[in-house]
Backbone as a printed PyTorch tensor [residue, N CA C, xyz], in Angstrom:
tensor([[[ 39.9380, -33.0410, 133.8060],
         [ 39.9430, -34.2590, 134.5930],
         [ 40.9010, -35.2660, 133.9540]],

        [[ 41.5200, -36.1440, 134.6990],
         [ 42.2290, -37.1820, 134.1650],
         [ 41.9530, -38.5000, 134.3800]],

        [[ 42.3750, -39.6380, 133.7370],
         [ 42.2840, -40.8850, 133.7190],
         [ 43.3550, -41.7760, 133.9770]],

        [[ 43.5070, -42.4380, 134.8930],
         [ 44.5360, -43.6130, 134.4480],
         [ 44.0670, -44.6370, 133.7300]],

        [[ 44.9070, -44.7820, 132.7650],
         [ 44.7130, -46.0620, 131.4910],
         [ 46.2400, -47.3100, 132.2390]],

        [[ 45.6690, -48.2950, 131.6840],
         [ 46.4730, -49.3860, 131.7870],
         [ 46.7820, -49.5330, 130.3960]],

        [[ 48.6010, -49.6750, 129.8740],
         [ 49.0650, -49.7610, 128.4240],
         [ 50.4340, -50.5530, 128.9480]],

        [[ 50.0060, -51.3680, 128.0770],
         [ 51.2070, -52.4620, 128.0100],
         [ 52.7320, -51.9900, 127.1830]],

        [[ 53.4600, -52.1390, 128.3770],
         [ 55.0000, -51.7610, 128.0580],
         [ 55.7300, -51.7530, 126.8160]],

        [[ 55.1260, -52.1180, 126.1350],
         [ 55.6970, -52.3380, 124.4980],
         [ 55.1450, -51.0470, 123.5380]],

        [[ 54.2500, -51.2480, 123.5250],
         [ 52.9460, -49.7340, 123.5560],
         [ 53.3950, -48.2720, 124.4130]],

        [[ 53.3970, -48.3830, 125.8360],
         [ 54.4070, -47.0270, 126.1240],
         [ 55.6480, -46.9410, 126.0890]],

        [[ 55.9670, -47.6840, 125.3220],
         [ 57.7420, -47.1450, 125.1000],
         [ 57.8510, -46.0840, 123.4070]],

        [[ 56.3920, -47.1420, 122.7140],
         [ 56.4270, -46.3120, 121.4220],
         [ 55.4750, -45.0930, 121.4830]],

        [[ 54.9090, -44.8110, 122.6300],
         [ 54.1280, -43.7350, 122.6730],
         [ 54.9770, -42.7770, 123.1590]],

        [[ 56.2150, -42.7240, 123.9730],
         [ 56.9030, -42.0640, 124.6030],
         [ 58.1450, -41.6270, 123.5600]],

        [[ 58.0100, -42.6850, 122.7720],
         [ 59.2230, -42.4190, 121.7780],
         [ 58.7810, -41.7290, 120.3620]],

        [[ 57.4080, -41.7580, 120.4260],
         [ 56.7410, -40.8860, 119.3140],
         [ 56.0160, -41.4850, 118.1390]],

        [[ 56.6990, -42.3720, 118.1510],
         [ 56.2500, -43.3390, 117.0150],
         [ 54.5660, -43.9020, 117.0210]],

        [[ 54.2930, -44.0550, 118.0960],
         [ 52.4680, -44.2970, 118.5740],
         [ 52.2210, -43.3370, 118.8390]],

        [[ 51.4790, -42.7680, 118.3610],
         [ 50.5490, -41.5140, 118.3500],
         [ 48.8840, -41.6090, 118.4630]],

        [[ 48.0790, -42.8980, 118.1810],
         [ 46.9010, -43.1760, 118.5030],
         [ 47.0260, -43.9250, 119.5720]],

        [[ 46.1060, -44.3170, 120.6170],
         [ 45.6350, -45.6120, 121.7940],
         [ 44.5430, -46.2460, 121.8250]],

        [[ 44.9210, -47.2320, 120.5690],
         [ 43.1850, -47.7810, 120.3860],
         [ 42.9170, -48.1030, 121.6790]],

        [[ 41.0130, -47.8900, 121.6060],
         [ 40.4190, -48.5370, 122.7750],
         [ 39.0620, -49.3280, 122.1910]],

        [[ 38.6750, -50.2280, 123.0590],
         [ 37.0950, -50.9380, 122.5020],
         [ 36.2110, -50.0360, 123.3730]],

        [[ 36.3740, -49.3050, 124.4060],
         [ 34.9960, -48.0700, 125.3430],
         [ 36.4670, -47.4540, 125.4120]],

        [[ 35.4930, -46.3960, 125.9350],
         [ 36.5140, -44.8090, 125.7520],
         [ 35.7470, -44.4430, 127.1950]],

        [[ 35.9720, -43.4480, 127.9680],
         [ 35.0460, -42.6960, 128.9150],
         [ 33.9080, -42.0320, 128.6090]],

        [[ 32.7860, -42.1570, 129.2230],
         [ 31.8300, -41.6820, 129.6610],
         [ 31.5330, -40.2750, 129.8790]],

        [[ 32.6400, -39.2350, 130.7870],
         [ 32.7670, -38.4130, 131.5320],
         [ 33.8690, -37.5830, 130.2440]],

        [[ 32.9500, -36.3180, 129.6730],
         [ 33.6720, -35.8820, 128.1610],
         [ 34.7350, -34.2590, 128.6080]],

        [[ 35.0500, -34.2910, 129.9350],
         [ 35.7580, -33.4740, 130.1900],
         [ 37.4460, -34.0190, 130.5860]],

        [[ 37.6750, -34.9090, 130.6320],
         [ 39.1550, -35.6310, 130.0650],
         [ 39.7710, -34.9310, 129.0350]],

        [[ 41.0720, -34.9130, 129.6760],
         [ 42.2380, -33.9580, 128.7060],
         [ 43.5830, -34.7750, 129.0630]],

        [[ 43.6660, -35.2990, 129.8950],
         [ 44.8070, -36.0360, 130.1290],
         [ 44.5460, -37.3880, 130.8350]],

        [[ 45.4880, -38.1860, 129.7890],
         [ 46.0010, -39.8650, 130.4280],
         [ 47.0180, -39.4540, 131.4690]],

        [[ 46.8940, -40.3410, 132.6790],
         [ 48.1040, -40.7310, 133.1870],
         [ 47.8830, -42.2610, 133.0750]],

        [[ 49.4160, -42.3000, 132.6450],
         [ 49.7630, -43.8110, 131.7730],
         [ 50.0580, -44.5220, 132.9040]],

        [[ 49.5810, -45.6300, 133.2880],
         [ 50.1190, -47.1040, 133.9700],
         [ 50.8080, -47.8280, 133.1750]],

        [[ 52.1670, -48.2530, 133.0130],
         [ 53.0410, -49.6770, 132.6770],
         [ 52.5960, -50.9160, 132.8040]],

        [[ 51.6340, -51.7160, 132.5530],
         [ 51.5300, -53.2080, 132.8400],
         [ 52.9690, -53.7220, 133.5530]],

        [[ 52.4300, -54.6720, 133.9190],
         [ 53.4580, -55.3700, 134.3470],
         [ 54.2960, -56.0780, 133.5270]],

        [[ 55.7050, -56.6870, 133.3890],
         [ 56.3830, -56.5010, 134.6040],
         [ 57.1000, -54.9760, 134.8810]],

        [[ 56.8770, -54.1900, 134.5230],
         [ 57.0460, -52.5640, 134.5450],
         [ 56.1850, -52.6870, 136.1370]],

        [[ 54.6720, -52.2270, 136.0520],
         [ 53.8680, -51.9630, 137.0770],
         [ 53.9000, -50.2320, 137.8560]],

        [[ 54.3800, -49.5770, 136.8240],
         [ 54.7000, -48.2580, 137.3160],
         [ 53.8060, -47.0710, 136.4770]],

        [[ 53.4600, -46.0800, 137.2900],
         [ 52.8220, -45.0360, 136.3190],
         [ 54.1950, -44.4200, 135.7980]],

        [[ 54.0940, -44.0340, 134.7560],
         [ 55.1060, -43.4760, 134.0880],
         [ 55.2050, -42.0120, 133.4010]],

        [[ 54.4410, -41.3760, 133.3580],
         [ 53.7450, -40.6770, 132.1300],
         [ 52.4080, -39.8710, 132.4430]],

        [[ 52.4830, -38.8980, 131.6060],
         [ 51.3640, -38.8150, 131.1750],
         [ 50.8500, -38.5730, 129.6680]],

        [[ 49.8390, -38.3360, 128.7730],
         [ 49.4530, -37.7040, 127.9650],
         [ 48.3220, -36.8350, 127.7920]],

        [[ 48.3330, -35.5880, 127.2710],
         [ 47.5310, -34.5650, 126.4780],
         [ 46.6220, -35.2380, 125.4490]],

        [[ 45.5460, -34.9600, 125.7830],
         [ 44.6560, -36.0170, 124.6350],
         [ 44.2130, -34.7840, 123.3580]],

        [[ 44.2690, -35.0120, 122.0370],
         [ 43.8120, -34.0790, 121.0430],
         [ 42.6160, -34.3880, 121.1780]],

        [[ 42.3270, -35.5570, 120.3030],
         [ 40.8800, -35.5290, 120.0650],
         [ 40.5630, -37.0720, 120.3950]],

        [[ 39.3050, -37.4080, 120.1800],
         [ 39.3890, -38.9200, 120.5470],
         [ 38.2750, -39.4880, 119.0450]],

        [[ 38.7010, -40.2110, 118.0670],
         [ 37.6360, -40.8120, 117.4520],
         [ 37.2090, -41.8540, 117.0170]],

        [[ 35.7570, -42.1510, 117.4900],
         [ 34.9450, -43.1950, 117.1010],
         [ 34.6110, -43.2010, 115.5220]],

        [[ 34.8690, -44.6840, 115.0790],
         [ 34.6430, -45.1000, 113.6430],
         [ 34.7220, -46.3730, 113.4090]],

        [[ 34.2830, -46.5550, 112.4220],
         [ 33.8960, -48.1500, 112.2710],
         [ 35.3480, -48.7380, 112.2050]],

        [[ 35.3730, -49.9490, 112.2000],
         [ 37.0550, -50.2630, 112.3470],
         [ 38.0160, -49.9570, 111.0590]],

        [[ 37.5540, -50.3380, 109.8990],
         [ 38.0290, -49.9530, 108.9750],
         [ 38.2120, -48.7610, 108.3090]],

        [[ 37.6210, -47.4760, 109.0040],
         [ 37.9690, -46.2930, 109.0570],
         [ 38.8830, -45.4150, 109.7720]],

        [[ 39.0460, -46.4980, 111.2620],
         [ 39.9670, -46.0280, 111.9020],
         [ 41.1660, -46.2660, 111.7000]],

        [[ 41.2490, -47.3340, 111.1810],
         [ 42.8170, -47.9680, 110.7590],
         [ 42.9100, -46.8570, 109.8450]],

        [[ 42.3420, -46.6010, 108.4310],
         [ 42.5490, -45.8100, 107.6340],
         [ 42.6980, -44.4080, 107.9850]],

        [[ 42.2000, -43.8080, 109.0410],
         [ 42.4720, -42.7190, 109.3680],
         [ 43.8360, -42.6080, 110.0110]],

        [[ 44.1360, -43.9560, 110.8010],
         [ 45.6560, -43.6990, 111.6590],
         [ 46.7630, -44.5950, 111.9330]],

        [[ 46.4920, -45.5950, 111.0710],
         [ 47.6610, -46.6150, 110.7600],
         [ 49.0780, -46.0100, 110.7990]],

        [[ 49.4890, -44.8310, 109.6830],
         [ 50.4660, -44.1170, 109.6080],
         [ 51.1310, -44.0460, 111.3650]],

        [[ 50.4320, -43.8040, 111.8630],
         [ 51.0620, -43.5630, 113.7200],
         [ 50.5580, -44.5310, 114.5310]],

        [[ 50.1400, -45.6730, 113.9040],
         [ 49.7370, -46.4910, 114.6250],
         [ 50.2550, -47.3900, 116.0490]],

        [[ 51.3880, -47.5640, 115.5830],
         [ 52.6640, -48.1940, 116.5010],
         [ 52.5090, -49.6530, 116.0190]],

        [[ 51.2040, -49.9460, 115.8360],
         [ 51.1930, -51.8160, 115.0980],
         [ 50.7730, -52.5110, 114.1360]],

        [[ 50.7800, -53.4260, 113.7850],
         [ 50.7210, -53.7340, 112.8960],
         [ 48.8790, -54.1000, 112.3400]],

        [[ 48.7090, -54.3030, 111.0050],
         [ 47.4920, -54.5560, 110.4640],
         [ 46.5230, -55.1480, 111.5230]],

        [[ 47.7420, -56.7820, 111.4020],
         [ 47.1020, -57.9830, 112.0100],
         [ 46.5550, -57.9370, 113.5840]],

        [[ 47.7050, -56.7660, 114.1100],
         [ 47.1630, -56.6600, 115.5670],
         [ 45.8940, -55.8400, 115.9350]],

        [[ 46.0000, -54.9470, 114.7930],
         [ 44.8700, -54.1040, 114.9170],
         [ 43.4540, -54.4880, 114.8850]],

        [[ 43.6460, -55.9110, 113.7170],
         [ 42.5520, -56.1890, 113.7730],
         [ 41.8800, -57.3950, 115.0070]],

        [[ 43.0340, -58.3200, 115.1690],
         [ 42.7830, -58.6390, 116.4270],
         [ 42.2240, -57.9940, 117.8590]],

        [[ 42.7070, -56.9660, 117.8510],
         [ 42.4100, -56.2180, 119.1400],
         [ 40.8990, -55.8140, 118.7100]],

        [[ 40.2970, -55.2650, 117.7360],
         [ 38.8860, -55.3080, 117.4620],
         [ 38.2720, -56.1510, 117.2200]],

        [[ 38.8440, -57.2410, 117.0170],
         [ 38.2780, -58.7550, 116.9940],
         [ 36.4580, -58.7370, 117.3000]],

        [[ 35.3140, -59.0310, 116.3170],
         [ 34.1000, -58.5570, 116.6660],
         [ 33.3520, -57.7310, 117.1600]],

        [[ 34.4080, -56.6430, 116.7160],
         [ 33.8200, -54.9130, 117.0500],
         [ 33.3570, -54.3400, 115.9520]],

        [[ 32.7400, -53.2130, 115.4500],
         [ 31.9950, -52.7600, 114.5170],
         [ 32.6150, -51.2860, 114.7210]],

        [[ 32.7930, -51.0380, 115.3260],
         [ 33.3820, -49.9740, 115.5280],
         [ 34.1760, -49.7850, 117.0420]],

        [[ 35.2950, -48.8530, 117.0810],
         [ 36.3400, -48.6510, 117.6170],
         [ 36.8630, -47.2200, 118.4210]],

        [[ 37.9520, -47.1140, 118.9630],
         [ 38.1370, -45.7660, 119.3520],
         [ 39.7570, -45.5870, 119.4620]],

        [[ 39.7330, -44.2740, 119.0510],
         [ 41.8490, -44.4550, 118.7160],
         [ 41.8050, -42.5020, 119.2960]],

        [[ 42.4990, -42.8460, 120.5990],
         [ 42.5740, -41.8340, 121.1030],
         [ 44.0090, -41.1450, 119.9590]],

        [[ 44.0050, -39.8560, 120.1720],
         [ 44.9500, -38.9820, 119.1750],
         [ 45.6200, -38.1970, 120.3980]],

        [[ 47.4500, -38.6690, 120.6290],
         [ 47.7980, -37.9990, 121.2830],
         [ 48.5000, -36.4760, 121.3320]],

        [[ 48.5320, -35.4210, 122.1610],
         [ 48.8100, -33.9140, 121.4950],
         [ 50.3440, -34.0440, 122.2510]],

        [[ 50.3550, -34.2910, 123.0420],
         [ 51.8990, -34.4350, 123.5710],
         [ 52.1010, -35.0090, 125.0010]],

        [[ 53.2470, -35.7580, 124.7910],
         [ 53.4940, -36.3660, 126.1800],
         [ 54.3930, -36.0340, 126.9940]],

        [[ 54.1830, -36.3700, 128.2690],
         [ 55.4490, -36.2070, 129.3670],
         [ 55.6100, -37.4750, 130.4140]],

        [[ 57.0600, -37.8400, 130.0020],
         [ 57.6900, -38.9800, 130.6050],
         [ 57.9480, -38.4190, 132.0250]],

        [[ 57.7920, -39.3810, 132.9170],
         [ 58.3250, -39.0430, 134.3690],
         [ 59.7500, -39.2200, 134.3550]],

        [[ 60.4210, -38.2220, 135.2850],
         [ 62.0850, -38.8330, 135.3200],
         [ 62.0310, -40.1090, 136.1760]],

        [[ 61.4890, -40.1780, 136.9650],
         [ 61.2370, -41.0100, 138.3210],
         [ 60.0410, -41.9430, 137.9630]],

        [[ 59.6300, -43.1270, 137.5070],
         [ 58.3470, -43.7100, 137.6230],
         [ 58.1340, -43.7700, 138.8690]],

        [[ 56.8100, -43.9430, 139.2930],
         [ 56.1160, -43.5930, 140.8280],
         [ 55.1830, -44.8990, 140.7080]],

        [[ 55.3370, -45.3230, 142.2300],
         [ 54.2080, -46.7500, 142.7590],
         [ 53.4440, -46.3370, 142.6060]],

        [[ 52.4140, -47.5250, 142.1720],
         [ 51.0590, -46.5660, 142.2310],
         [ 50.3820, -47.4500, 143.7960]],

        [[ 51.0450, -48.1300, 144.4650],
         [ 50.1550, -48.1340, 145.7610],
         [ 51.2920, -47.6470, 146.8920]],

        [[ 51.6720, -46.9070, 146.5380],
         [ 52.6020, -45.8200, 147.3070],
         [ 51.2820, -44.3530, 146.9200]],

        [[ 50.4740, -44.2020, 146.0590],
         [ 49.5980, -43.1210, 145.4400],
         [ 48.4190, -43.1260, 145.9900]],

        [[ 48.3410, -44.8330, 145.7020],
         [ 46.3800, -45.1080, 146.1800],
         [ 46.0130, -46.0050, 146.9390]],

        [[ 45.4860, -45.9150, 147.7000],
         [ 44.8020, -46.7070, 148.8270],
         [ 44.3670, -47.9960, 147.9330]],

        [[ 44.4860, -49.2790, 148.3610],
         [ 44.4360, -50.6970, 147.7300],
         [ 44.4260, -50.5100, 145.9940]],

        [[ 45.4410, -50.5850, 146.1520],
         [ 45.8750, -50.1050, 144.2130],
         [ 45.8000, -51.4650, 143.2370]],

        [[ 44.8240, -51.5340, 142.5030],
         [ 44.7740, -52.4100, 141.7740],
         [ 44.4340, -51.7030, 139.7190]],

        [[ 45.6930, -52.3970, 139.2720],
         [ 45.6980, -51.7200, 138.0050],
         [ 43.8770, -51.9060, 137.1600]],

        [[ 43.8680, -50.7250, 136.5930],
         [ 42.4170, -50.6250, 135.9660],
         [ 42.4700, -51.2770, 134.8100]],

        [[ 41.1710, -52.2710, 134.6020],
         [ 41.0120, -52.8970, 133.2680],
         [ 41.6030, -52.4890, 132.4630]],

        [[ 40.6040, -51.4990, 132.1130],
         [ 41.1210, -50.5190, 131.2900],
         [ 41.9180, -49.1150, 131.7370]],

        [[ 40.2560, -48.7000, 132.2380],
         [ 40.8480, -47.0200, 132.7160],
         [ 40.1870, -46.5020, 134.1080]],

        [[ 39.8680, -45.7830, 135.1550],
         [ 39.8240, -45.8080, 136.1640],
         [ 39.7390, -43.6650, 136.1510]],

        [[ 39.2140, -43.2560, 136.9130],
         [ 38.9150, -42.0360, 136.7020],
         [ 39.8880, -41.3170, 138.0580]],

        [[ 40.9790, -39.9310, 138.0470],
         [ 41.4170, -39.5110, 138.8920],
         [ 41.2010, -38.5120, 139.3520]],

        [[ 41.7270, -37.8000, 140.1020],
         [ 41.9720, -36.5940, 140.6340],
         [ 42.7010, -35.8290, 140.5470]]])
């Protein structure tokens, strides 16, 4: 099954370029048969772009996760910890490999009243 995630354009350029290799999240899915992201562009992009192969996904307290994946993190300390900002624990998806679209595709050319997902949004 797949997911569309919403990732801000700065973030999929270094996931596409290799250099980001985790996608922190504060909730992860519910539904444990997910194997692939398809990536949404925030705006001003606004395009699905992508997809990714998910390895593994892991939950850990925040200061374990940084330590486990800073090395591929794509950002920095300070952002990291901001983005967990009063979390106790965290989630840093581990990506296995990606594929860039040649063509980015509308996504309300795709889906009936298309509105980008908070976070993540479940597909078909």
């Amino acid at each position: 099954m797949k997911v569309l995630l919403s990732i801000k354009p700065e973030f999929v350029d270094k996931i596409f370029s290799g250099e980001k290799k985790y996608e922190y999240r504060k909730n992860i899915f519910k539904k444990t048969d997910i194997d692939t992201i398809v990536v949404y562009s925030t705006k001003p992009v606004g395009k699905i772009v992508g997809e990714l192969k998910i390895d593994c996904i892991l939950n850990e307290s925040i200061e374990d996760l940084w330590n486990k994946t800073h090395q591929a993190s794509g950002i920095s300390y300070e952002r990291f910890k901001s983005y967990f900002q009063n979390k106790e624990r965290g989630y840093a998806i581990k990506i296995r490999e990606t594929k860039k679209y040649e063509k980015p595709l509308s996504p309300v050319e795709l889906f009936t009243n298309f509105h980008p997902p908070q976070s993540f949004c479940y597909i078909e």
